[in-house]
SERO-4910 file (N, C-alpha, C, O; in steps of 0.05 Angstrom, whole numbers):
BEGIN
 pado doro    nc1    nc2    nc3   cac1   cac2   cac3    cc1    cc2    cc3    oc1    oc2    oc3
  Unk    A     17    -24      0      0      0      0     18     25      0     40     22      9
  Unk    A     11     47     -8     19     69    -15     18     84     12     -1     77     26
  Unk    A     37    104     22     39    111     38     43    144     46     46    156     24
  Unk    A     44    159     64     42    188     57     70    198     49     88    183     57
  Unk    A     79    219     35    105    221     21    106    204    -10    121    208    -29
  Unk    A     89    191     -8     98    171    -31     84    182    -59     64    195    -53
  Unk    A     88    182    -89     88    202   -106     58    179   -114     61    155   -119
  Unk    A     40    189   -114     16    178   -131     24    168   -164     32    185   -180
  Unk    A     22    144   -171     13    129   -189     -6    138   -205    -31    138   -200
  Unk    A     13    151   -236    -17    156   -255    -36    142   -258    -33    123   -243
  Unk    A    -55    141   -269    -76    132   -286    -90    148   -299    -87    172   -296
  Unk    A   -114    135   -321   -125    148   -328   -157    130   -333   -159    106   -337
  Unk    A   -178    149   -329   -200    133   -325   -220    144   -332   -220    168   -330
  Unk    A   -245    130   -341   -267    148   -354   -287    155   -332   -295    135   -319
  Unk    A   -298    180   -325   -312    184   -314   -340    181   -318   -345    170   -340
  Unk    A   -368    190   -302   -382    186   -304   -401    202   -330   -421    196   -342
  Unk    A   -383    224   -331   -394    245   -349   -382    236   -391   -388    247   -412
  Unk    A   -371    221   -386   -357    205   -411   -318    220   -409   -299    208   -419
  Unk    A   -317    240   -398   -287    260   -397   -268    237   -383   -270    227   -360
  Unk    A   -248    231   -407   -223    213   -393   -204    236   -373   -195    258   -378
  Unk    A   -205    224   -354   -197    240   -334   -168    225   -325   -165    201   -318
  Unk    A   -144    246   -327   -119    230   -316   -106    246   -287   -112    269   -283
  Unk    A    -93    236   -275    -85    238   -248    -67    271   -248    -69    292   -235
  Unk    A    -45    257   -274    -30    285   -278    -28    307   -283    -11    325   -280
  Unk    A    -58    302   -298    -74    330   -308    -78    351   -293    -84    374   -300
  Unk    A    -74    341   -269    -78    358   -247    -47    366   -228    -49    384   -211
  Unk    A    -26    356   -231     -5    364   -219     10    386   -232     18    388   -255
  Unk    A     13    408   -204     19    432   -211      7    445   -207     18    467   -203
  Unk    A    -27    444   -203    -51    458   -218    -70    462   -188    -76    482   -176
  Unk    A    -76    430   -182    -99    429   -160    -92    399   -144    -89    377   -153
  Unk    A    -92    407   -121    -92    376   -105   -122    363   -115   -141    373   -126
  Unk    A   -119    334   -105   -130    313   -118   -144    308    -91   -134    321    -72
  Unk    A   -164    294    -86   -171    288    -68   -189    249    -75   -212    246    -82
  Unk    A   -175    234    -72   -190    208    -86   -202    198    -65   -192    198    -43
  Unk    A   -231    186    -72   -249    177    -57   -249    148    -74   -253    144    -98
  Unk    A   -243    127    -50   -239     99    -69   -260     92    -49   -260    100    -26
  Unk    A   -284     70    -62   -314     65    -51   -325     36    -61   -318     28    -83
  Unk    A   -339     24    -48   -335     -8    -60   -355    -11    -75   -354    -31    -90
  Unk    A   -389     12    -76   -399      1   -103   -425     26    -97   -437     32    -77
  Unk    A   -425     31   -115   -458     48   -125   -478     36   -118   -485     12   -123
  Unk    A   -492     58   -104   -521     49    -88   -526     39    -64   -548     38    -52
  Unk    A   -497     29    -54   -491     21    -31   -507     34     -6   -505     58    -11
  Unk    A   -519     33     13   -509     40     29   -495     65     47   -504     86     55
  Unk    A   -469     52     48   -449     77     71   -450     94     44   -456    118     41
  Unk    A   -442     74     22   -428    102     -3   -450    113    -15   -449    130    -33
  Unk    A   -471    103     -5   -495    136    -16   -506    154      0   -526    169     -2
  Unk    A   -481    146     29   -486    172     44   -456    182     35   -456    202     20
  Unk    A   -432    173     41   -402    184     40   -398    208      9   -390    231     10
  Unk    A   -406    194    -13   -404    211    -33   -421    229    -43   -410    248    -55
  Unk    A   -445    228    -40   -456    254    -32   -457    280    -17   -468    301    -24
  Unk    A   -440    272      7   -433    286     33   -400    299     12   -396    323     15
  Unk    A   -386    289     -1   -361    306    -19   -378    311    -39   -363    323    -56
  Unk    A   -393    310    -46   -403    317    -74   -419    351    -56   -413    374    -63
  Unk    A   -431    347    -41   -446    370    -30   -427    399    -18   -436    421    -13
  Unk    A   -400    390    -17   -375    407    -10   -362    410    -36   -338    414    -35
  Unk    A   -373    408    -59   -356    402    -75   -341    433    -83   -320    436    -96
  Unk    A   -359    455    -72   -347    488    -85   -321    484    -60   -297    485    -65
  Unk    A   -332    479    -36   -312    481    -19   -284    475    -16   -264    485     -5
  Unk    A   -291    444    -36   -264    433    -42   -253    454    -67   -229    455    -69
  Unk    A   -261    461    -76   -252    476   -106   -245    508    -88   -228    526    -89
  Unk    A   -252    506    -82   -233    543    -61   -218    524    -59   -225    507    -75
  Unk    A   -202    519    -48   -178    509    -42   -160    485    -56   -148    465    -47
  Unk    A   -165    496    -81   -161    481   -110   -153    455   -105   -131    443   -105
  Unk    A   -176    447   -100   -180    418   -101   -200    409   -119   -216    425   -129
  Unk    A   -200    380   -126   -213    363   -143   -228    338   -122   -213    327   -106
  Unk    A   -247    332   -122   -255    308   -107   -265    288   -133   -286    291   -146
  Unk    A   -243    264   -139   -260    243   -148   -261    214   -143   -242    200   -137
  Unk    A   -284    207   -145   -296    182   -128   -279    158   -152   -270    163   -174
  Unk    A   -279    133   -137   -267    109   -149   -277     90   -145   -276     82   -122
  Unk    A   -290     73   -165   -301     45   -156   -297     28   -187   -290     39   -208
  Unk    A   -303      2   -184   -311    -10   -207   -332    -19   -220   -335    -37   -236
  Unk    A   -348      0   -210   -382      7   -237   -371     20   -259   -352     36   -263
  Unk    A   -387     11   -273   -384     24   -305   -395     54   -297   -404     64   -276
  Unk    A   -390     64   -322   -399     92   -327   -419    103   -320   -423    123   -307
  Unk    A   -439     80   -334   -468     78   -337   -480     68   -307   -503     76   -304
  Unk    A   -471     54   -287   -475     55   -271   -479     78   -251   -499     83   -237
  Unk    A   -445     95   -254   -438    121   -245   -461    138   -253   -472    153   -237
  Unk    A   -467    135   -276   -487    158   -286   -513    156   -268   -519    173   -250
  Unk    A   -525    136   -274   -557    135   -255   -545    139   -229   -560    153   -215
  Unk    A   -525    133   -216   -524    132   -193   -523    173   -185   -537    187   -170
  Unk    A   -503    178   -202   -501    212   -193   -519    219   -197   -529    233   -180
  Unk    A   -534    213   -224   -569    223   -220   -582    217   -206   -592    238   -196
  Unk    A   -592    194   -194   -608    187   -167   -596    202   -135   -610    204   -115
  Unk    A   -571    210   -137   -561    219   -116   -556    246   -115   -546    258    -96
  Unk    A   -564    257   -142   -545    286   -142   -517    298   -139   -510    321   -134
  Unk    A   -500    269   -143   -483    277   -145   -457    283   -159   -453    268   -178
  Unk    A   -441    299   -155   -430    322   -183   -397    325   -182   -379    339   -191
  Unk    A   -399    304   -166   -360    298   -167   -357    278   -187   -373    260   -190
  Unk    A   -333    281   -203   -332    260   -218   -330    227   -212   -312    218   -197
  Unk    A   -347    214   -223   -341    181   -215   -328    169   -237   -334    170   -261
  Unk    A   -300    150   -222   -288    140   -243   -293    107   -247   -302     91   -230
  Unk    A   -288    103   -266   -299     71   -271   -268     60   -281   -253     66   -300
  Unk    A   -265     42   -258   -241     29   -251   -255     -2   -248   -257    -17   -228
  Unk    A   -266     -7   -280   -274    -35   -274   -250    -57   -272   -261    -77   -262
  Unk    A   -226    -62   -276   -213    -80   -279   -192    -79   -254   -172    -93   -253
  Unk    A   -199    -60   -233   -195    -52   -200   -163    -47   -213   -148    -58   -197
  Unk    A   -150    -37   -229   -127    -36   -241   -117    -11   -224    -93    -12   -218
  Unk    A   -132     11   -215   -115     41   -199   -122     35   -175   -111     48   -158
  Unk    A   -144     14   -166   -149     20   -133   -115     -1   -128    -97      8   -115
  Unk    A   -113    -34   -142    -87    -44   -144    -70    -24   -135    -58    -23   -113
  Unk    A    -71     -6   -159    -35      8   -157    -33     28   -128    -11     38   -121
  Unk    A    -63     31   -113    -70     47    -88    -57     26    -64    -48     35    -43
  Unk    A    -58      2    -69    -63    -12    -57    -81    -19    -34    -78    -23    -11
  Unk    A   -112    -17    -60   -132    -32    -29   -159    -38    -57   -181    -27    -59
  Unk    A   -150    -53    -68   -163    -72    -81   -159    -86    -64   -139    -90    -49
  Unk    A   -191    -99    -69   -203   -136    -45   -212   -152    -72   -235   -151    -82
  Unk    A   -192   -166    -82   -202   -185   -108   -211   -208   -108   -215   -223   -128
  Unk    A   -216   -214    -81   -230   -232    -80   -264   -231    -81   -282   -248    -86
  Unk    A   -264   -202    -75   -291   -189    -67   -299   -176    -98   -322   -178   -106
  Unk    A   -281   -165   -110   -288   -159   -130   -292   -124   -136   -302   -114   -156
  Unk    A   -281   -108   -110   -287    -87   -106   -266    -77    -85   -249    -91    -75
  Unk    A   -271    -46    -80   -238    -38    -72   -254    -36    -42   -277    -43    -38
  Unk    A   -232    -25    -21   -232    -13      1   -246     11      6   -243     28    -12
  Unk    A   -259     18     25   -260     44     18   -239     57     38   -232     50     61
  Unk    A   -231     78     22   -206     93     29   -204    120     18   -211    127     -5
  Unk    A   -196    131     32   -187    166     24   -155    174     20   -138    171     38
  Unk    A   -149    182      0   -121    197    -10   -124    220    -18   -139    226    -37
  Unk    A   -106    240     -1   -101    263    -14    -75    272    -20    -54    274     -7
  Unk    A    -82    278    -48    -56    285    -68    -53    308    -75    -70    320    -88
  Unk    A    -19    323    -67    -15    350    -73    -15    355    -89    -18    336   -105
  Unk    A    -12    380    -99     -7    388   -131     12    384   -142     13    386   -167
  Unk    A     37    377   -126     60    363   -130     59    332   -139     77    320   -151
  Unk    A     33    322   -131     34    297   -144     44    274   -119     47    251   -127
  Unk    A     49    281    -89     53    267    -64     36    272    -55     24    293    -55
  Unk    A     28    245    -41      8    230    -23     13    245     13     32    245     28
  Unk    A    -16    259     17     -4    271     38    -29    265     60    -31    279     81
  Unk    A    -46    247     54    -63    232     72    -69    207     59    -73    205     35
  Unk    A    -69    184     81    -73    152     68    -97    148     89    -92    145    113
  Unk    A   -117    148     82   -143    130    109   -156    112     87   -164    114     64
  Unk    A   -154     90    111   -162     65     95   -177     55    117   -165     43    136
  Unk    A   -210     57    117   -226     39    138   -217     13    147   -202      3    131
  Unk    A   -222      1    167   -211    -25    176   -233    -45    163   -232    -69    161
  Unk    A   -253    -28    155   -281    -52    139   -294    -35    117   -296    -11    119
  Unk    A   -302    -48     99   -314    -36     72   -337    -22     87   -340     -1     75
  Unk    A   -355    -23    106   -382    -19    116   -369     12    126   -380     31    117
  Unk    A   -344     17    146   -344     36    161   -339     59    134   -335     57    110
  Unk    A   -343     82    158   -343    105    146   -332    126    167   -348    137    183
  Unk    A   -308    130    166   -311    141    196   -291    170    193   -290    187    210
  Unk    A   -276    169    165   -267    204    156   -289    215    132   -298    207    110
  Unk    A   -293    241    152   -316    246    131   -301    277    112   -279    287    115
  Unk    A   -322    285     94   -305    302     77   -300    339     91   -285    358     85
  Unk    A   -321    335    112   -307    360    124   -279    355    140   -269    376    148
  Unk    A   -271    341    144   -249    331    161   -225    335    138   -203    346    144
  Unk    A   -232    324    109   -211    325     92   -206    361     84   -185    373     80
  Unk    A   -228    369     85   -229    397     89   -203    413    104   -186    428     93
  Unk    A   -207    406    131   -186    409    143   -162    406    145   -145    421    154
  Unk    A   -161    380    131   -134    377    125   -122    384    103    -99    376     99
  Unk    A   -134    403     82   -127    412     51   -120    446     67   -107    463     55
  Unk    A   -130    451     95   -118    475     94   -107    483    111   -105    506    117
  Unk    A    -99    464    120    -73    465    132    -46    448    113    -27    437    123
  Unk    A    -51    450     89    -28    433     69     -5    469     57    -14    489     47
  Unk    A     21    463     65     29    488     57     27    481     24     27    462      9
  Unk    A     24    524     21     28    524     -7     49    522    -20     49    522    -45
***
């Protein structure tokens, strides 16, 4: 598993909106904030991603990006942000290939961890939370809030 200091692993992945969205696109520019989530409709994650989707200006003052990570298709992503209203990008990581390189793909399960990373604009990992169970939920996105501002510039 990836650890804080440690330089985030590109990828690149289609979101929910059809926009291939890549990691590096953003270094330099805006910290990253990745929301890795074990499946659409869920549950905890149709309270967790809504709750970043509903901060989403908040995260953007403080040039940030919030995007969610699971292995639903697009089309999944899609009804799901429509049924939920929500407006952060969802990426479709069906072949669990970036939560892998995160390290917290469960392949046996077929779905990732849920876990939070935040990535500087530098492109270093400067928070790793990784629930002890796919069910919990226990950093929420005002908390990541906090921690984006207190990140020096």
């Amino acid at each position: 598993m990836l650890t804080v200091g440690d330089t985030a692993p590109d990828f690149t992945l289609t979101a929910h909106t059809g926009a291939e969205i890549r990691l590096s696109d953003y270094r330099g520019k805006r910290h990253v904030v990745l929301v890795f989530y074990p499946l659409d409709f869920s549950p905890v994650c149709s309270v967790q991603l809504p709750e970043y989707s509903d901060l989403k200006d908040d995260f953007g003052r403080l040039d940030a990006v919030v995007l969610g990570v699971n292995r639903d298709s697009v089309y999944t992503h899609r009804a799901w942000a429509e049924a939920y209203g929500i407006e952060v990008p969802l990426l479709a990581d069906m072949t669990l290939a970036v939560a892998r390189a995160f390290g917290v793909d469960l392949p046996d399960e077929g779905t990732s961890q849920r876990a939070v990373f935040l990535v500087d604009r530098a492109g270093t990992i400067r928070l790793v939370h990784v629930e002890k169970a796919t069910g919990d939920f226990t950093l929420h996105a005002a908390e990541v809030l906090e921690l984006l501002r207190d990140l020096p510039d």
